[in-house]
C-alpha positions in Angstrom: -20.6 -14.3 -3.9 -21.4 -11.0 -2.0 -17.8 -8.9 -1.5 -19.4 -8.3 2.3 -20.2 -11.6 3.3 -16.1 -12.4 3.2 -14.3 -10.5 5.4 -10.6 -9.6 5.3 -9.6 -12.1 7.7 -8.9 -13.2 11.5 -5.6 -12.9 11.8 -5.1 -9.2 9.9 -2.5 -8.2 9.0 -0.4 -11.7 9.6 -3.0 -13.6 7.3 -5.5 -12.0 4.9 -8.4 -13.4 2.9 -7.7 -12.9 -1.0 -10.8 -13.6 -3.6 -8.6 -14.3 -6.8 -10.5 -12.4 -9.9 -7.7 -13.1 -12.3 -5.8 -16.9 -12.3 -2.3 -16.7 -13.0 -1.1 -17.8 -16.4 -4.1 -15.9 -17.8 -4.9 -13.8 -21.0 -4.5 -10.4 -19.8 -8.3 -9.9 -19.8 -8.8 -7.5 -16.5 -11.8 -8.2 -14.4 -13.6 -6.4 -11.2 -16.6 -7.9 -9.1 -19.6 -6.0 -8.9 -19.7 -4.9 -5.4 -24.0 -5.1 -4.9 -24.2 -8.2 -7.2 -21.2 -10.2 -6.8 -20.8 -10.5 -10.5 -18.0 -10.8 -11.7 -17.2 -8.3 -14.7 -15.2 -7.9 -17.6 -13.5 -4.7 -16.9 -10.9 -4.4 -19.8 -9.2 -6.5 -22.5 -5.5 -5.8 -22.8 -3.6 -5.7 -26.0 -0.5 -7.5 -24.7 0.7 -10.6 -25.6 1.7 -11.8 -21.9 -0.4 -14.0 -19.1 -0.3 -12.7 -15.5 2.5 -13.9 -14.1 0.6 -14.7 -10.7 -2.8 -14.7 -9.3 -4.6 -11.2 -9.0 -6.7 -10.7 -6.3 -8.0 -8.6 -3.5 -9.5 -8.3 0.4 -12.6 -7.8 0.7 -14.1 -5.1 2.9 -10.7 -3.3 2.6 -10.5 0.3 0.8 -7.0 1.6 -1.0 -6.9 5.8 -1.2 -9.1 5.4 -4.1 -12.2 3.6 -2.7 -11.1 0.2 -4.2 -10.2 -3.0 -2.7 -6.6 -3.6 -2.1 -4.9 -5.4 -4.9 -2.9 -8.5 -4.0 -0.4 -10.5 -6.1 -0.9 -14.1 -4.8 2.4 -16.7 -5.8 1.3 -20.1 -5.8 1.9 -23.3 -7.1 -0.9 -23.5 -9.5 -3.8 -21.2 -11.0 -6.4 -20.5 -8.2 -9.6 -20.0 -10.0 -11.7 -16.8 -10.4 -13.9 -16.4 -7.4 -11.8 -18.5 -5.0 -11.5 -17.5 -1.4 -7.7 -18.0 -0.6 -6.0 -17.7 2.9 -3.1 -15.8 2.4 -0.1 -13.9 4.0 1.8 -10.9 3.0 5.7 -10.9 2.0 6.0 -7.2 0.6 4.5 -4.6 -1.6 5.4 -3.4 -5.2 5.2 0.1 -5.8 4.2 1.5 -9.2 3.7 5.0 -10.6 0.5 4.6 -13.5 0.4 8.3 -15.2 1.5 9.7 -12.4 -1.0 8.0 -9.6 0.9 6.0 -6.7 -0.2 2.4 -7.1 0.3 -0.5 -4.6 0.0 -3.9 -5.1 0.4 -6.4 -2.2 2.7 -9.4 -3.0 1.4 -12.4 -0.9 1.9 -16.4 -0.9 -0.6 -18.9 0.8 -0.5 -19.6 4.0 1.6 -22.3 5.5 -1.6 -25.4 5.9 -2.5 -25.0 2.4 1.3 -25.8 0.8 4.5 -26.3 2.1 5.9 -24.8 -0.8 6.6 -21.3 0.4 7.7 -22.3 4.2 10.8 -20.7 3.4 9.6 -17.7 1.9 9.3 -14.8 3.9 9.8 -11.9 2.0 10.3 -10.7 -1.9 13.4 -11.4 -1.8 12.8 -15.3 -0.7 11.1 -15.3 -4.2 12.8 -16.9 -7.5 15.0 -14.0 -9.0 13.0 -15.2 -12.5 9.8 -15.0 -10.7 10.5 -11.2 -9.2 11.8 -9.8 -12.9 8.2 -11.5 -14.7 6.2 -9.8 -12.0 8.1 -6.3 -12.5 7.7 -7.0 -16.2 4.0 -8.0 -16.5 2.6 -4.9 -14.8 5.4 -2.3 -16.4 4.8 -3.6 -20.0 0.9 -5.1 -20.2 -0.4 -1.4 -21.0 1.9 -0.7 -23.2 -0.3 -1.4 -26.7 -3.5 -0.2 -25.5 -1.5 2.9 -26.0 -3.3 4.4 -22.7 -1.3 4.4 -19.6 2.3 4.5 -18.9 3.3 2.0 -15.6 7.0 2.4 -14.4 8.2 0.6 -11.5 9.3 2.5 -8.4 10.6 -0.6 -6.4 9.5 -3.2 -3.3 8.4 -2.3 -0.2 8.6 -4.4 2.6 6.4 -6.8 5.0 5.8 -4.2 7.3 4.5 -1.8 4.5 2.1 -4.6 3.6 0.9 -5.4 6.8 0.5 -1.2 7.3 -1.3 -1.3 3.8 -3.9 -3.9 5.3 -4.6 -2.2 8.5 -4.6 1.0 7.1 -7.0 -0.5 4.2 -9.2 -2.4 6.8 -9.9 0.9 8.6 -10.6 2.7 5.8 -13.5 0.2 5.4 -15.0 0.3 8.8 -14.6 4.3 8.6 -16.7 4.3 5.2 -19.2 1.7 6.5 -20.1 3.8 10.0 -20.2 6.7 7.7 -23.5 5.3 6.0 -24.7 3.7 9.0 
């Protein structure tokens, strides 16, 4: 699948598109798709002995301040699998600091016609308590043997930093593509 040919979505920033690279409940093997093959790559192994605690995606045709896709954290009831296009919408943002760099994640659930199961959530803190501390966890502790990073948790930001995170990520893409054109 070409990163291009799915775009972040029709309803931005209410509902994005996700492409889910890494299933939740999965080794903590960290992958990234090829942007002019589609491929999808082995980026890193990770020495921990934890599975993501949710889906890990991104939207395509969006740009984060370092050129890449913007991560999202998809909840769902089940592991979507790698390569899957799934409709999503935003309830918050967790804010990291990874050796010093600013990192964002977006923290989204499905949207409301593929499961009922999150009708009633509508931010981070409609979330299972458990669910919130395994997140914070996960991504503050699954560097910790490779011995190469430091990750320390700086808190949740809320729906309207997400859906500023999405606009401001889907612009950053339209700027970069009229720049080549």
């Amino acid at each position: 699948m070409a990163q291009e040919r799915v775009n972040a979505g029709h309803k931005i920033p209410e509902e994005m598109n996700v492409i889910i690279q890494i299933p939740s409940s999965h080794d903590p093997i960290k992958y990234i798709v090829d942007k002019e093959s589609g491929a999808l790559f082995v980026a890193s192994f990770h020495n921990a002995s934890m599975h993501y605690p949710c889906n890990y995606g991104y939207i395509p045709n969006t740009l984060d301040v370092t050129g890449l896709p913007l991560n999202v954290l998809v909840i769902t009831p089940l592991p979507v699998n790698q390569g899957c296009v799934i409709r999503c919408r935003p309830l918050g943002v967790l804010a990291l600091v990874e050796d010093a760099k600013i990192i964002r994640k977006i923290v989204a659930v499905p949207i409301h016609r593929l499961t009922d199961a999150y009708h009633h959530v509508q931010k981070i803190d409609d979330l299972p308590h458990a669910l919130v501390q395994k997140i914070i966890h996960f991504f503050t502790h699954y560097k910790e043997l490779d011995q190469t990073q430091s990750v320390n948790f700086e808190g949740w930001l809320s729906i309207e930093s997400a859906k500023r995170e999405i606009l401001t990520g889907v612009l950053r893409h339209e700027k970069q593509t009229e720049a080549i054109v």
